[in-house]
TORKELUM-9426 format. One record per residue: x, y, z of N, C-alpha, C, CB in turn; residue in one letter; residue number from 1. Coordinates in Angstrom, 1 decimal, decimal comma, m for minus. Last residue first. Glycine has a CB too. Example, Ala and Ser with C-alpha at 12.3 -4.5 7.8 and 13.67 -1.06 7.14 Angstrom:
+--------+--------+--------+--------+--------+--------+--------+--------+--------+--------+--------+--------+---------+-----+
!    n_u !    n_v !    n_w !   ca_u !   ca_v !   ca_w !    c_u !    c_v !    c_w !   cb_u !   cb_v !   cb_w ! residuo ! num !
+--------+--------+--------+--------+--------+--------+--------+--------+--------+--------+--------+--------+---------+-----+
!   12,8 !   m2,2 !    7,1 !   13,7 !   m1,1 !    7,1 !   12,9 !    0,0 !    7,9 !   14,1 !   m0,6 !    5,7 !       S !   2 !
!   13,2 !   m5,7 !    7,8 !   12,3 !   m4,5 !    7,8 !   13,2 !   m3,3 !    7,8 !   11,3 !   m4,5 !    9,0 !       A !   1 !
+--------+--------+--------+--------+--------+--------+--------+--------+--------+--------+--------+--------+---------+-----+
END
This chain:
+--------+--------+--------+--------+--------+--------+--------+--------+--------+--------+--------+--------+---------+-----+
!    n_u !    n_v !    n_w !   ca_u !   ca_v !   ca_w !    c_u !    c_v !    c_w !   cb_u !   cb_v !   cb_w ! residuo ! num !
+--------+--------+--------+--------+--------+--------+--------+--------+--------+--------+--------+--------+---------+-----+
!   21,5 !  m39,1 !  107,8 !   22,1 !  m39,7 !  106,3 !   22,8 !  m38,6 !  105,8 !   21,0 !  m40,3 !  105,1 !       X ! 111 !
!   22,1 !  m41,0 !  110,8 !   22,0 !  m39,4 !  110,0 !   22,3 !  m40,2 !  108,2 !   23,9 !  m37,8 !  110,7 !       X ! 110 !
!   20,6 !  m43,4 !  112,1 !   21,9 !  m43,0 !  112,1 !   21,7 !  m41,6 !  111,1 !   23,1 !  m44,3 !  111,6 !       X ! 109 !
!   18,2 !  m43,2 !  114,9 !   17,9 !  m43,5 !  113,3 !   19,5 !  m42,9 !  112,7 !   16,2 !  m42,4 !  112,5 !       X ! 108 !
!   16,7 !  m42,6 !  116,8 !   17,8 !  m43,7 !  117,5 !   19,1 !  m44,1 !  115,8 !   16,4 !  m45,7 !  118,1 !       X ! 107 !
!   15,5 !  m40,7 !  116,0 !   16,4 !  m40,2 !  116,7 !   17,3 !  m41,1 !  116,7 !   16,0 !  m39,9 !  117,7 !       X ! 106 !
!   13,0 !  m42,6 !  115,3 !   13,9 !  m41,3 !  114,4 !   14,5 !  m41,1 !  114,9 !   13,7 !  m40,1 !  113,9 !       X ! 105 !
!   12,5 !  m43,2 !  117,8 !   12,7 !  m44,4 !  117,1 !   13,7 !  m43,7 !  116,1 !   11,2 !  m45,2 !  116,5 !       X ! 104 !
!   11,2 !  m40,9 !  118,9 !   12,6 !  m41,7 !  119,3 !   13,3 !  m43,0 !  118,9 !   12,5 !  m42,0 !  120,3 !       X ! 103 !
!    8,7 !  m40,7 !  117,2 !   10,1 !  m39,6 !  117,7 !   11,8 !  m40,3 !  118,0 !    9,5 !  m38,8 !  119,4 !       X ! 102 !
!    7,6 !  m42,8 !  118,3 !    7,9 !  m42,8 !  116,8 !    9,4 !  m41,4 !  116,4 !    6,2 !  m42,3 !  116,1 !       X ! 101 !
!    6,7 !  m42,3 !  120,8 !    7,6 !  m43,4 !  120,6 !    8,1 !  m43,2 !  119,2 !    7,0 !  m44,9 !  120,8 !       X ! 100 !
!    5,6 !  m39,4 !  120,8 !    6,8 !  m39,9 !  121,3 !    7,4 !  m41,3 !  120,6 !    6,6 !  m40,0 !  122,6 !       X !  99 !
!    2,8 !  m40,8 !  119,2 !    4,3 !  m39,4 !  118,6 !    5,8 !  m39,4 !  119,0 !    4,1 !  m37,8 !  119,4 !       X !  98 !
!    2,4 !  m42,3 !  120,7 !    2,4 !  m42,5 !  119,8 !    3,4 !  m42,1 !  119,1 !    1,7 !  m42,4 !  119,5 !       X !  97 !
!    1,8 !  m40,5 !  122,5 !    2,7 !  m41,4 !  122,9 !    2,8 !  m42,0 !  122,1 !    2,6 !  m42,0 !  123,6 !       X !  96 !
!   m0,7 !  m38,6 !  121,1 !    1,0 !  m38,6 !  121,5 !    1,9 !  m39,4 !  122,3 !    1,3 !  m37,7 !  122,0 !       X !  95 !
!   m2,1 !  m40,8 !  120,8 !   m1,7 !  m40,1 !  119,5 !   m0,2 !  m39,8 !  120,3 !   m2,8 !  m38,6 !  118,8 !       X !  94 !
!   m3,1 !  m41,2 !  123,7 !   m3,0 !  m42,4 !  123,5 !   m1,8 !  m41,9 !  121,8 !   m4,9 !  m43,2 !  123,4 !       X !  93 !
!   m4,2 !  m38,8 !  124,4 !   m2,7 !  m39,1 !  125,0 !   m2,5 !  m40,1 !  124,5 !   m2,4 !  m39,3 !  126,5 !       X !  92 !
!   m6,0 !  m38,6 !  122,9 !   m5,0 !  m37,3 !  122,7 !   m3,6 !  m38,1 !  123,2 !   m5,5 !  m35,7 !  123,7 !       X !  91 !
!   m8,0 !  m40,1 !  124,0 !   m7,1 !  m40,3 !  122,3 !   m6,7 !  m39,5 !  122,1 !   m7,6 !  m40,6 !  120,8 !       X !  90 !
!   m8,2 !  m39,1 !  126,4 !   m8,1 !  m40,4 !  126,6 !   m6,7 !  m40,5 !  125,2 !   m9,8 !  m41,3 !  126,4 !       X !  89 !
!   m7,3 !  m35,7 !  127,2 !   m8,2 !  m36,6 !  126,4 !   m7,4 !  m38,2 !  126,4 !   m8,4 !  m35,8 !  124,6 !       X !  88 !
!   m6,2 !  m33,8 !  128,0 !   m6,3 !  m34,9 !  129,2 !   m6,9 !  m35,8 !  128,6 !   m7,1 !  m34,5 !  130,6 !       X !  87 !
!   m5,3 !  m32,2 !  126,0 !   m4,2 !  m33,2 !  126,8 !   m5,1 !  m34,5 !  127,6 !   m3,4 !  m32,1 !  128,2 !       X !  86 !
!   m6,8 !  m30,4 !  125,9 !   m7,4 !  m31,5 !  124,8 !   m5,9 !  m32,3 !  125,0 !   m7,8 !  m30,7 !  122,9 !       X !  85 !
!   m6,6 !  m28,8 !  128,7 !   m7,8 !  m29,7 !  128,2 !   m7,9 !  m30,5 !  127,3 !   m8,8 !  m29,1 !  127,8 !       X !  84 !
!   m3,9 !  m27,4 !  127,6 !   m4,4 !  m28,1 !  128,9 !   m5,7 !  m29,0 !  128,8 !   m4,7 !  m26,9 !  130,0 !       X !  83 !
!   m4,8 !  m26,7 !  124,7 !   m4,0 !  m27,1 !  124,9 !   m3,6 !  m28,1 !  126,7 !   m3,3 !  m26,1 !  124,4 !       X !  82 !
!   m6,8 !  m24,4 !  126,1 !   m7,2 !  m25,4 !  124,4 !   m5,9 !  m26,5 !  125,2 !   m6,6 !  m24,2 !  122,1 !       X !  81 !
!   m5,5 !  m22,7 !  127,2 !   m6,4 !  m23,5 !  128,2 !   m6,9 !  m24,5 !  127,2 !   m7,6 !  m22,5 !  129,0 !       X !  80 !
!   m3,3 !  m21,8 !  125,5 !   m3,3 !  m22,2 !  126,5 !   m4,4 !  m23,4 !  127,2 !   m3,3 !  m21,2 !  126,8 !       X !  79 !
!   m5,1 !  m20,8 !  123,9 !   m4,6 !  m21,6 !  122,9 !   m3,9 !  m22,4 !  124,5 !   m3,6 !  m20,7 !  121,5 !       X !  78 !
!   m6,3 !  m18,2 !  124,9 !   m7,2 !  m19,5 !  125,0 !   m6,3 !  m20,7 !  124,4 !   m8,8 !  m19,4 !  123,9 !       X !  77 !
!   m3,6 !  m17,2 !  126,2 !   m4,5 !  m17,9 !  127,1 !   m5,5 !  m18,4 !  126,6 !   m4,9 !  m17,2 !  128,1 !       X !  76 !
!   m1,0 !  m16,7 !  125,1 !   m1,8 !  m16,8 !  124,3 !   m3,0 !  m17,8 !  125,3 !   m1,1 !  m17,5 !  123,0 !       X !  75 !
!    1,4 !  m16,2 !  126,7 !    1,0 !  m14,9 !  126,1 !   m0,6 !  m15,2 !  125,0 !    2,4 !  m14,2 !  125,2 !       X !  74 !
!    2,5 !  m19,5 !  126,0 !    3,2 !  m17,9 !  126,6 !    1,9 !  m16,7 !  125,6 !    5,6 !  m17,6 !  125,7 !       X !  73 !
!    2,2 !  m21,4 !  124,3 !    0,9 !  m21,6 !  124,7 !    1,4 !  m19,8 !  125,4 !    0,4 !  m23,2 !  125,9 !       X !  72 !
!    4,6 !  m21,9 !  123,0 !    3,6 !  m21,5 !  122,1 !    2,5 !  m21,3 !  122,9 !    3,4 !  m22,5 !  121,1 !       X !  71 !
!    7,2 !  m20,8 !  124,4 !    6,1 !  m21,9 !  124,2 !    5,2 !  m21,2 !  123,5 !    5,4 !  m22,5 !  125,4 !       X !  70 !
!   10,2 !  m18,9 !  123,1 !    9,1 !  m19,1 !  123,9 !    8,0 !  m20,2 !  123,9 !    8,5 !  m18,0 !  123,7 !       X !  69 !
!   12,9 !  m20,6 !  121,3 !   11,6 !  m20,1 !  121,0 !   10,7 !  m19,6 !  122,6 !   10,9 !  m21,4 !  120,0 !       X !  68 !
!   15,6 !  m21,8 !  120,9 !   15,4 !  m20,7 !  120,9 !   13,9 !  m20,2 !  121,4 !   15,7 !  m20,4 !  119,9 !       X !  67 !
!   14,5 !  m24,7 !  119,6 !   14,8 !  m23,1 !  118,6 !   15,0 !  m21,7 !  119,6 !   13,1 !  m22,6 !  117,4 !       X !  66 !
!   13,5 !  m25,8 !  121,6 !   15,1 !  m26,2 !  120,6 !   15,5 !  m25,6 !  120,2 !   15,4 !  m26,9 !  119,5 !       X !  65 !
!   11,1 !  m24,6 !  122,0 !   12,0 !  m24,4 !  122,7 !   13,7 !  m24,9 !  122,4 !   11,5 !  m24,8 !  123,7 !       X !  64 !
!   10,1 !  m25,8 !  119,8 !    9,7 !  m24,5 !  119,8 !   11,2 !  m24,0 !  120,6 !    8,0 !  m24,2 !  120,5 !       X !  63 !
!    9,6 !  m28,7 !  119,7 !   10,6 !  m28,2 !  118,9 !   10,9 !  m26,6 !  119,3 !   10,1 !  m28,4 !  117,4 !       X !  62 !
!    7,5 !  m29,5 !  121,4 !    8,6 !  m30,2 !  121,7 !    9,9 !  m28,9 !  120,8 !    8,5 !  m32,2 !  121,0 !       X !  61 !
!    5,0 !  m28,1 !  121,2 !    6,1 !  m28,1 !  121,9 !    6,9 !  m28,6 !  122,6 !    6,0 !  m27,7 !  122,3 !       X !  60 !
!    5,4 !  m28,7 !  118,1 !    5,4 !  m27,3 !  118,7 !    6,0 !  m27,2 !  120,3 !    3,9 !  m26,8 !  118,7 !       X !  59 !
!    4,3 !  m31,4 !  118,4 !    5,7 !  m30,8 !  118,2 !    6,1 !  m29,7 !  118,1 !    6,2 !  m31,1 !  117,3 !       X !  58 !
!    1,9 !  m31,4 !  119,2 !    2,8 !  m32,0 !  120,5 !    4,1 !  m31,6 !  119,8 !    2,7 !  m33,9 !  121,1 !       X !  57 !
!    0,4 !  m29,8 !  117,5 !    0,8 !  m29,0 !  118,6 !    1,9 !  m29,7 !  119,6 !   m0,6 !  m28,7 !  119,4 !       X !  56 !
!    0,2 !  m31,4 !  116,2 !    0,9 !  m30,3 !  115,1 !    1,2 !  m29,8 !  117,0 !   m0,4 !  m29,0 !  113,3 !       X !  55 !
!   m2,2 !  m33,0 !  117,7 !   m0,5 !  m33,6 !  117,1 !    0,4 !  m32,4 !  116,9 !   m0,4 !  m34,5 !  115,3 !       X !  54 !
!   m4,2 !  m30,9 !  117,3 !   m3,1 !  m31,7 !  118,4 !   m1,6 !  m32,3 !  118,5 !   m3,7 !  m32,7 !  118,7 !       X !  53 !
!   m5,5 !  m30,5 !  115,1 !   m4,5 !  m29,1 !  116,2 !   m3,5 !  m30,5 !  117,0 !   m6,0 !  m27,7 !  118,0 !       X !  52 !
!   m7,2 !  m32,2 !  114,5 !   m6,1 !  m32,0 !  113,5 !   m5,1 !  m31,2 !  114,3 !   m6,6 !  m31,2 !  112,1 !       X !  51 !
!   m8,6 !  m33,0 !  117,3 !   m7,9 !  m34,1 !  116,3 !   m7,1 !  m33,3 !  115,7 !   m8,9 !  m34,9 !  115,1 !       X !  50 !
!  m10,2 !  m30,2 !  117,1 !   m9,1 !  m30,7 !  118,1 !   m8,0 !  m31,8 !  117,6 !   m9,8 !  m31,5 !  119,3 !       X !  49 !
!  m11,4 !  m30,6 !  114,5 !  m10,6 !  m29,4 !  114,7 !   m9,3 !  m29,8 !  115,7 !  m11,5 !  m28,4 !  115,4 !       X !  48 !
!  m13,0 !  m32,6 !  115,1 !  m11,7 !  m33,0 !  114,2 !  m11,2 !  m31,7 !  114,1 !  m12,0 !  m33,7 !  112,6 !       X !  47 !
!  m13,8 !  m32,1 !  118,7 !  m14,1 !  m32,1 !  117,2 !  m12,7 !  m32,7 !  116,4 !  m14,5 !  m30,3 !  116,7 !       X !  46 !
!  m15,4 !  m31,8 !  121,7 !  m14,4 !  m32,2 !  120,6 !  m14,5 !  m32,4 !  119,8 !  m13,8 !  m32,8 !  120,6 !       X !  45 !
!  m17,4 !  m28,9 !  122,4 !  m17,4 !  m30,5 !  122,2 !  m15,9 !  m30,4 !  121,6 !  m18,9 !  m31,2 !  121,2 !       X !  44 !
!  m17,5 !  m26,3 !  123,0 !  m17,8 !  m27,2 !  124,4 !  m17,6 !  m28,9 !  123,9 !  m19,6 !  m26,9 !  125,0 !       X !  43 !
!  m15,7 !  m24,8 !  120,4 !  m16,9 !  m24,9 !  121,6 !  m16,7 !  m26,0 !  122,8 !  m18,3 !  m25,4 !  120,9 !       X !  42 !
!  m13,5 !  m25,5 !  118,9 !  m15,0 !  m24,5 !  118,5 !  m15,8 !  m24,7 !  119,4 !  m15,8 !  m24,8 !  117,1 !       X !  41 !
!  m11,1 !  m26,3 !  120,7 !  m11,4 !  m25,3 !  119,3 !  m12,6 !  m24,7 !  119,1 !  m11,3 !  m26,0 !  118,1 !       X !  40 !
!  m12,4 !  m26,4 !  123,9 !  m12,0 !  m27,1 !  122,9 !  m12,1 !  m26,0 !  121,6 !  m13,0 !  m28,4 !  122,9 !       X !  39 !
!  m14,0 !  m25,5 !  126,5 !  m12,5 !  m26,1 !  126,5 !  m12,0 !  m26,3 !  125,0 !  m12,5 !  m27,6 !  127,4 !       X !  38 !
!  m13,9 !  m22,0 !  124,5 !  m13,4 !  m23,7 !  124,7 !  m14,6 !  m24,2 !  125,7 !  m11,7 !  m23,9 !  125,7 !       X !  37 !
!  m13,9 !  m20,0 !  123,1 !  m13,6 !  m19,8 !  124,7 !  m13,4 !  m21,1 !  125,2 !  m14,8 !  m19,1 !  125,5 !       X !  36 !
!  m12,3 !  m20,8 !  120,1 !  m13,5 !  m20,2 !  120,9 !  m13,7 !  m19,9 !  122,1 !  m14,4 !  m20,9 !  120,7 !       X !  35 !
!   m9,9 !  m18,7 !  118,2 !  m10,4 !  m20,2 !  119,2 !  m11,6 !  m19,6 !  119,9 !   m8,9 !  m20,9 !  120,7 !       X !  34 !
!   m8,8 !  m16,7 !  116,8 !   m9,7 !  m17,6 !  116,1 !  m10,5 !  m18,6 !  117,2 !   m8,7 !  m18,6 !  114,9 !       X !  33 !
!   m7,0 !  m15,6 !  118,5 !   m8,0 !  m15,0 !  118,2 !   m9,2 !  m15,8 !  117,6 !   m7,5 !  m14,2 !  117,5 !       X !  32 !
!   m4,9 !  m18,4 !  118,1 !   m5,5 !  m17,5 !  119,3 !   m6,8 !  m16,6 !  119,4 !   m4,6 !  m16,5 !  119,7 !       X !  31 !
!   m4,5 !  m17,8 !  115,1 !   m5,5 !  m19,1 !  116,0 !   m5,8 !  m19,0 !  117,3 !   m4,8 !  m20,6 !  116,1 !       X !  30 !
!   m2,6 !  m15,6 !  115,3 !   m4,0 !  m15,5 !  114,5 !   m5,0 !  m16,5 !  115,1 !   m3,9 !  m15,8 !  112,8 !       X !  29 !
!   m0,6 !  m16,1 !  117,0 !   m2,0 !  m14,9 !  117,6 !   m3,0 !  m15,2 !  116,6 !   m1,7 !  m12,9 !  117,6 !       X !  28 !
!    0,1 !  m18,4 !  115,1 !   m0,2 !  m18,7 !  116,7 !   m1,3 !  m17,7 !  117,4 !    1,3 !  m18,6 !  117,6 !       X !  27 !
!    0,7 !  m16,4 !  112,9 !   m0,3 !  m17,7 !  113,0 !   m0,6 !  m18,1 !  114,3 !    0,2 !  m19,0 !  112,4 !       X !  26 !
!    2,6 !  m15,5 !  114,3 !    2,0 !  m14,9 !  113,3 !    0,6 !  m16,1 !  113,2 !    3,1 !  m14,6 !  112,0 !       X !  25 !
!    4,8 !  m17,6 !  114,8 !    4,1 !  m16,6 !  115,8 !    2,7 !  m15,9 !  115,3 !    5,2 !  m15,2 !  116,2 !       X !  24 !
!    5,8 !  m18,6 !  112,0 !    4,7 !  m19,3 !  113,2 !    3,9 !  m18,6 !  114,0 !    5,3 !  m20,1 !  114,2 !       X !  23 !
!    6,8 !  m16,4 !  111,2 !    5,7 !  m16,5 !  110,5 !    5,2 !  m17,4 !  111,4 !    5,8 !  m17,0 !  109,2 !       X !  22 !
!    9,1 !  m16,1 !  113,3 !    8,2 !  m15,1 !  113,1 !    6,6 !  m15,5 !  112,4 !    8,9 !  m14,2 !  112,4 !       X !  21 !
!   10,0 !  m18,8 !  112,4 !    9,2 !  m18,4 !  114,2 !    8,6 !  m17,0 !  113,8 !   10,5 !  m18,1 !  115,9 !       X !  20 !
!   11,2 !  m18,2 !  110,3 !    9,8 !  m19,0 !  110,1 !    9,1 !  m18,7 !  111,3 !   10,0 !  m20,6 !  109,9 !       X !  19 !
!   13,0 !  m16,1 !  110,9 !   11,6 !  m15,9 !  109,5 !   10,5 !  m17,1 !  110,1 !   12,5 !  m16,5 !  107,3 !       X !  18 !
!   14,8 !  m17,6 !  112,3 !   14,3 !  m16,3 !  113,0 !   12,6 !  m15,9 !  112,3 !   15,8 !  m14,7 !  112,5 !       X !  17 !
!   15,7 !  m19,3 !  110,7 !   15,1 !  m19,8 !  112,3 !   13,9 !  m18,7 !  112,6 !   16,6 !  m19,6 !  113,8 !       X !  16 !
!   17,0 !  m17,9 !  108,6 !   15,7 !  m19,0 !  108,5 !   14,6 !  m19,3 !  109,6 !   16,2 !  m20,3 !  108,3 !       X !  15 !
!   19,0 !  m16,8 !  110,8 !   18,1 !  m15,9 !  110,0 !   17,0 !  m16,6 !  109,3 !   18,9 !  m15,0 !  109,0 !       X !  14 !
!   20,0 !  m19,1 !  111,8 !   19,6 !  m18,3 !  112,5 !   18,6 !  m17,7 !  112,0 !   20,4 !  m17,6 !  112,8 !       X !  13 !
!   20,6 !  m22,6 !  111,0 !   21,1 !  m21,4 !  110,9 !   19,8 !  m20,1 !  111,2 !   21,8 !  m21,4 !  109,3 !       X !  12 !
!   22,7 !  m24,0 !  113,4 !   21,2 !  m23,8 !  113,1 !   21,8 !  m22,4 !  111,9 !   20,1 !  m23,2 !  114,9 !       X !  11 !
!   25,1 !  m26,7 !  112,7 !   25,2 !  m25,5 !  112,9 !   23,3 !  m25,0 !  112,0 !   27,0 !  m25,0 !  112,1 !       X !  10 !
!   23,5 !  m28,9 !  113,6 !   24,9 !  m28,8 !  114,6 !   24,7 !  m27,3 !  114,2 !   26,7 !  m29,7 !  114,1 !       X !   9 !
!   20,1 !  m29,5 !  114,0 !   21,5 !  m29,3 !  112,8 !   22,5 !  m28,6 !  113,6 !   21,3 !  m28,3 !  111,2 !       X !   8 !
!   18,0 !  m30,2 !  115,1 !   18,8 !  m30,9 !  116,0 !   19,9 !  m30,3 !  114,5 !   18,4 !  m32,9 !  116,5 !       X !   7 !
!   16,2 !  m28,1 !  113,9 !   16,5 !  m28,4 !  115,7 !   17,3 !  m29,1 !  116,3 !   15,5 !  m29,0 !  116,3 !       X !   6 !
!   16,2 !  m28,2 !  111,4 !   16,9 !  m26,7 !  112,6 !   17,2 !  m27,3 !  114,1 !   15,5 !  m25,1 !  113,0 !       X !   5 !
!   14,6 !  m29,5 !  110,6 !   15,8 !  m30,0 !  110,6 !   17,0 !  m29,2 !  111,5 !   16,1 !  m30,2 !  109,0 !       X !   4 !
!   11,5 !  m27,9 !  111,8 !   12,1 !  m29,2 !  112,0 !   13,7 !  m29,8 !  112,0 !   11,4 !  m29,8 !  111,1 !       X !   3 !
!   11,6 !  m25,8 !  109,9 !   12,1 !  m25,4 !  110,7 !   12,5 !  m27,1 !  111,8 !   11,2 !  m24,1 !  111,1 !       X !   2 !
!   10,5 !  m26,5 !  107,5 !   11,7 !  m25,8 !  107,5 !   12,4 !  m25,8 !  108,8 !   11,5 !  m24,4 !  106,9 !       X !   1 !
+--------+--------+--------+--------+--------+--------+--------+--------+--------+--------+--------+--------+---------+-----+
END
């Protein structure tokens, strides 16, 4: 829902406003949920990290389109999660991935 918000000439607000709330809402819940790290459930990488990651490089790409605070603001393990499962070889290898595929949709005429 909140994806087509980000680039629609006119956003509309009160959708904007519901879903960031329900994201936020989830963001302290997985904050609380994370383990002390570096990584989701401990000291190793996992398909936890794998599945968080991606969902996370458009978080914060999109978050701040909306209006939004980062997602990592006020949430220091989801923070130090997010600094660490960056520096990963196949983290950066997925999101450049992400990027180029991003901008390929962009280059993409509106339907």
């Amino acid at each position: 829902a909140l994806f087509p918000q980000a680039s629609a000439k006119e956003k509309d607000q009160k959708l904007i406003a519901e879903k960031l709330a329900e994201l936020n809402l989830r963001l302290d819940q997985l904050e609380l949920m994370l383990s002390r790290g570096p990584y989701a459930i401990g000291s190793a990488f996992t398909f936890a990290d794998c599945a968080l990651a991606p969902t996370f490089f458009f978080a914060n790409l999109m978050l701040p389109m909306l209006g939004s605070k980062p997602f990592t603001e006020g949430r220091p393990k989801l923070a130090a999660w997010w600094g660490q499962v960056q520096k990963r070889p196949t983290v950066e290898k997925v999101h450049a991935e992400q990027q180029q595929a991003l901008m390929e949709r962009m280059q993409q005429p509106a339907h």
